[in-house]
N, C-alpha and C positions, 0 to 999 in steps of 0.2 A: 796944194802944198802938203795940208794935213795925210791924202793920198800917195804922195809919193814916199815919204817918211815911213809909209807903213809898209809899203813896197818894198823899200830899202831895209826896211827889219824885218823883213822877213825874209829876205832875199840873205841876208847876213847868216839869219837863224839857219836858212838851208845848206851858207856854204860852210858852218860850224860843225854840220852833223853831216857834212860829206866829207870831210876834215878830219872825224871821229872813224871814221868807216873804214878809211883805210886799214886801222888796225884790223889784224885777222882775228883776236877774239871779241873785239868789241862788234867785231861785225857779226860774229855769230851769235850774241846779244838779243840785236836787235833786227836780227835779216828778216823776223816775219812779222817785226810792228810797223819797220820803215820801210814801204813800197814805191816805185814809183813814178804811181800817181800823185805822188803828195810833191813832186818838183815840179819845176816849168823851162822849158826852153832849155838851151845849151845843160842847164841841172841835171836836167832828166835822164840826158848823154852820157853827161861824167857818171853819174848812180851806174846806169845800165854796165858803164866800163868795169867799172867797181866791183860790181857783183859778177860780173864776167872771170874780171883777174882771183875773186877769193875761189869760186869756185873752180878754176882751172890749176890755179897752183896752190892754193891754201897758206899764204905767208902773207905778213904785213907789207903794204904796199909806200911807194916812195910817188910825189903828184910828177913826176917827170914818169915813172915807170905807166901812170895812167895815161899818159899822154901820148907816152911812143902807142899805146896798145891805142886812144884814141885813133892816132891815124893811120893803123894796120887795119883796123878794124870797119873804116870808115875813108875808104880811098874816094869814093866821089865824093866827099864831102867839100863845099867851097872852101878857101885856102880863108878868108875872111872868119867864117866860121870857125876853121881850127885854129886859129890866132885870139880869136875870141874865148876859147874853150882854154888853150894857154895860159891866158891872162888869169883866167879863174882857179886854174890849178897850182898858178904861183903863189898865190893868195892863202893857197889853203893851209893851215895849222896840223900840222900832226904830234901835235904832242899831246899826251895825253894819261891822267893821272895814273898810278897805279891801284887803285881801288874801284876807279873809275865811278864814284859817286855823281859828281859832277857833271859829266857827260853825259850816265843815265837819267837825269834832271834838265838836262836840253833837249833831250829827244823826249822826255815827256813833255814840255813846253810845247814844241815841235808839231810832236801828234795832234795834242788837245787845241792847236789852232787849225791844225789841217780838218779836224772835227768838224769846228766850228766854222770854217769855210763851206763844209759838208752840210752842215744842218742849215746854212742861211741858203745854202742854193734849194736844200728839198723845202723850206719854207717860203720863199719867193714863187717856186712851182708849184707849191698847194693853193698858195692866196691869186697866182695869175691863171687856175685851174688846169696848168697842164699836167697836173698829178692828184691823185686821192691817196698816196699811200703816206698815212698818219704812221703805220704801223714804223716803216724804215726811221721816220723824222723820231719817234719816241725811243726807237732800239738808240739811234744814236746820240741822244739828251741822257739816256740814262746809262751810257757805257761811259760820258766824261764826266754824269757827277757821280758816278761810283770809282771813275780813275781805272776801268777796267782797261787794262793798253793791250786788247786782247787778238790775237791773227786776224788778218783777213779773210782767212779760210782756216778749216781746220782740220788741215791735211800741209805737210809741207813734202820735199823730192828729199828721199835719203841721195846726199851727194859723195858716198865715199867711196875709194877705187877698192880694186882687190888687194893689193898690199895692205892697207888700213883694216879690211874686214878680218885680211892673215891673223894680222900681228894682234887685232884684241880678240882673236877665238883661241889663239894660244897663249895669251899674255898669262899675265900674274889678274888676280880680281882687281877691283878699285877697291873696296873695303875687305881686308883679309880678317880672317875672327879673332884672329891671333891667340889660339887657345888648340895647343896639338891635337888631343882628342878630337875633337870637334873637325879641324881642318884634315887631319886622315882621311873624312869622309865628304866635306865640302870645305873646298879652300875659303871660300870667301864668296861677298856680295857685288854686282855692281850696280853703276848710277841705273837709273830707270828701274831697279827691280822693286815690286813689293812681298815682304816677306810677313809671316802671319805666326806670335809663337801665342802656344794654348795650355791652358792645364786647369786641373780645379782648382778653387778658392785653396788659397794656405797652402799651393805648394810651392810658390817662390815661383811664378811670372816676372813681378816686378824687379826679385833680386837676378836673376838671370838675364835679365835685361838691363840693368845696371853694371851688372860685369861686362855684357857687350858692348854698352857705352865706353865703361874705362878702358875698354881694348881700343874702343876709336881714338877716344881722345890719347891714350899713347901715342897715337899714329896720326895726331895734329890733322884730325876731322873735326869741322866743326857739328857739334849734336845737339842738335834740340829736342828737349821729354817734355811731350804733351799730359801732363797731371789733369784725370778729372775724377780718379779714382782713390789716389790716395794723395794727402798732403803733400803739397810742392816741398816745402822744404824737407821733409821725411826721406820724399825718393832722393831730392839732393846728396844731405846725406850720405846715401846708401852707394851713389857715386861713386863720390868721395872715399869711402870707405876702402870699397873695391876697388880702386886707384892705390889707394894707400898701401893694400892689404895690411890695415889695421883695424883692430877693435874698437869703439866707442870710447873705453879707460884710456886704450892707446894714445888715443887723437887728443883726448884732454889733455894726457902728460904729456905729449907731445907738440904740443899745439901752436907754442911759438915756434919752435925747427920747421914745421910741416907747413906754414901761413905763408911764408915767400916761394915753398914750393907750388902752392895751393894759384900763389898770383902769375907765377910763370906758367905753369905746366897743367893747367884744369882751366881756371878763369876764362882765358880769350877762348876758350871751343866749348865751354857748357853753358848751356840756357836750361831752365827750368821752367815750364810756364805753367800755370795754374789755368786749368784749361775747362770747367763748370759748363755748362752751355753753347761752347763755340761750335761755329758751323764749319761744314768744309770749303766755305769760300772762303772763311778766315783764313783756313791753314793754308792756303793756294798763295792767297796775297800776300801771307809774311814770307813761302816761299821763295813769291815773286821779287819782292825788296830786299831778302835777307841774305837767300841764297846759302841756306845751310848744307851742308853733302848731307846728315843721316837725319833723319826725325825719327822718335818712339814716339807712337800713339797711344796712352792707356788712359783708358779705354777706346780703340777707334769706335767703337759698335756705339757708343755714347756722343759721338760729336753729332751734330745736325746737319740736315739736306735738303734740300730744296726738291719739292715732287708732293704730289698727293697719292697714298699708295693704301692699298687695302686691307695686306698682310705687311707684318713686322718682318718677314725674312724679306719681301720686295726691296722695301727702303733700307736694311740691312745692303742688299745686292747693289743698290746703287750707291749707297756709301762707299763698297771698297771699289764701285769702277769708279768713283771720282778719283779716290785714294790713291790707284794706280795713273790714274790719268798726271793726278800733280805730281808723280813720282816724277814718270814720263818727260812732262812738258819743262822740270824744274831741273831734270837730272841728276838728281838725290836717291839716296835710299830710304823708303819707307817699312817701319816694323811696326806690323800691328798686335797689339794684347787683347787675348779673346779670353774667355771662359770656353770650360769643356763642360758636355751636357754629365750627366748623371752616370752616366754608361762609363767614362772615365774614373769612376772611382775606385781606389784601390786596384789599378790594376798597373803593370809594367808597360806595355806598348798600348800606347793610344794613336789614331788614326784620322784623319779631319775629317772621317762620316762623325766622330763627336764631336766637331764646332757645337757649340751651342745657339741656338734658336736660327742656325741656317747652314744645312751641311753641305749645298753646294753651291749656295749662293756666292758666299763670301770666297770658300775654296776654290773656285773656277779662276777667280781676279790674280792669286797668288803664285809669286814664284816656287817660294819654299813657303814649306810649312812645317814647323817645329814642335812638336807636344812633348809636354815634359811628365812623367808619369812617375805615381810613389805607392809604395803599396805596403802595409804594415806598421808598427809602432814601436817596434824594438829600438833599442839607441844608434846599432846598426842601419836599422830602416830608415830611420828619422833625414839620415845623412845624405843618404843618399837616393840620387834622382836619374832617370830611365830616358835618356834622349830621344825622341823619337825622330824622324824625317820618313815622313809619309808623302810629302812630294815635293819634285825637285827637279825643277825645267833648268836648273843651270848644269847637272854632269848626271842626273839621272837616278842616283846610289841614294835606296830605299834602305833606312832596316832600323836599329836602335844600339844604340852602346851605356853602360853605368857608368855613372859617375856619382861622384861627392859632392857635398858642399860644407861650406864652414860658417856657419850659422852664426860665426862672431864677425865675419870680416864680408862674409857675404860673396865669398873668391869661390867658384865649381873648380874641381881638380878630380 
């Protein structure tokens, strides 16, 4: 009795997350955690149709549209069988939240039993001796108590036609800079890139990239600032500020006007994290759950990695292929803050042979790369800062332009 119960819940839990799948973006979600092997019988048919229909037409699917494609797809099948497979596609639920919290919480349910149907069959097989491989049964005990809900392979098939490649090689970016100077010479960013901005101590990394921030969150991107370098609330702040384009005095006098713009127009897209010792598995996972478009890194060169490595530029090297890797997998944009070595001081154009402590480890990973350069002490000099783009796999245009900055509001002009 107690077996069939279980049968029957699980047999539920598959037709919920086959129910989910029809949507076209929830399916691309979850198209390389849910495979399947993890159904059974008539299941395994509807999944196969499923993933047939998104990849062939790429829209949200209707259980009668799988159904006609069932029996185009599958003429000898017995008529019993497709009556069978009917019955199950009337059943299915396609409604499904818009944040889609919920859903992504059944398919983790979902996996971590399929797991664990995994791991009792390789430990039945080690204890009846048809296998010695401890190695698989411990990969997969510590991928569900880490919650890692990670591909089955890690390689998936680019599925897009030639119209789709058209239209995003000529599109607008996914993140535009929104700052004219700048975009004359790169319009903008998109998902999957990682980009890399540098300069020496004191010359405004941090504020440079809080004005890129406030350009996203204009543009209703959610952004998350990895802090490990200077106080969380400080860089907040400095956000804020360059959102505002006001001063410190400003935002006090003005504090009650600017607080309900602060809860509509900032609030829901900015996180600030205090970021001290985190690794890059951490940033991968919040990725994973959180799903922000852009992350700042500052410091990336400070987060931790996993590896035993000999030299500092090695593990530096595989920091940003992770780096890129999460971009990649997560479909965000990654901006990382480096220091620039010694050779960058005082001078106008800087180049990423002056990354610091790895000039082509890190640079190799990077889409663009930004160095910001200053040179002199005049009140003139002070103001103003040397852009550089020394590479740039998105439209190629090398070179550097001046600009300003406003030392009260923290705004480049």
């Amino acid at each position: 009795m107690m077996q069939q119960e279980s049968e029957s819940s699980q047999s539920t839990l598959e037709h919920q997350v086959l129910g989910f799948m029809l949507n076209h973006e929830f399916y691309g979600k979850v198209k390389n955690i849910v495979t399947k092997d993890m159904f059974t019988g008539r299941d395994a048919t509807i999944f196969d149709v499923i993933t047939y229909g998104h990849k062939e037409y790429g829209v949200d699917m209707h259980p009668s549209q799988v159904a006609a494609l069932v029996s185009d797809r599958n003429p000898a099948m017995p008529s019993s069988a497709v009556h069978e497979i009917y019955g199950i596609l009337d059943k299915l639920s396609t409604n499904i939240s818009e944040e889609m919290a919920l859903e992504q919480d059944v398919v983790k349910n979902f996996w971590v039993r399929d797991r664990a149907r995994q791991i009792g069959e390789k430990a039945i097989a080690i204890f009846t001796g048809e296998s010695e491989h401890f190695g698989e049964l411990k990969t997969l005990i510590d991928m569900v108590e880490d919650g890692r809900m990670t591909d089955r392979t890690t390689y998936s098939e680019m599925d897009k036609n030639f119209t789709q490649l058209v239209q995003e090689e000529t599109g607008d970016p996914d993140f535009p800079f929104g700052w004219d100077l700048l975009s004359e010479h790169l319009s903008g960013m998109d998902r999957g890139n990682l980009g890399i901005i540098f300069a020496r101590p004191e010359v405004g990394k941090t504020t440079f990239c809080s004005f890129l921030a406030a350009n996203y969150i204009r543009q209703k991107h959610k952004v998350v600032y990895w802090a490990n370098e200077e106080p969380a609330e400080k860089i907040k702040l400095r956000i804020i500020q360059s959102f505002f384009e006001r001063t410190r005095q400003q935002m006090i006098e003005e504090q009650h006007t600017l607080q309900q713009r602060y809860d509509e127009e900032i609030a829901p897209y900015l996180i600030v994290m205090d970021s001290v010792g985190t690794s890059m598995e951490e940033l991968n996972e919040y990725a994973q759950l959180n799903e922000p478009d852009v992350m700042f890194c500052d410091q990336l060169d400070k987060f931790r990695v996993a590896g035993d490595f000999n030299r500092g530029d090695e593990r530096l090297k595989e920091t940003y292929v992770v780096a890129r890797e999460v971009a990649k997998r997560n479909k965000l944009l990654i901006w990382s803050v480096s220091q620039a070595s010694f050779e960058a001081h005082d001078r106008q154009f800087i180049d990423y042979a002056m990354l610091d402590n790895s000039r082509t480890g890190k640079a190799g990973e990077a889409d663009v790369i930004i160095g910001i350069g200053k040179t002199g002490t005049s009140e003139e000099e002070n103001t103003a800062r040397h852009i550089c783009i020394s590479k740039n796999k998105i439209n190629g245009w090398h070179g550097m332009f001046t600009s300003h900055i406003d030392v009260q509001t923290g705004v480049y002009y």
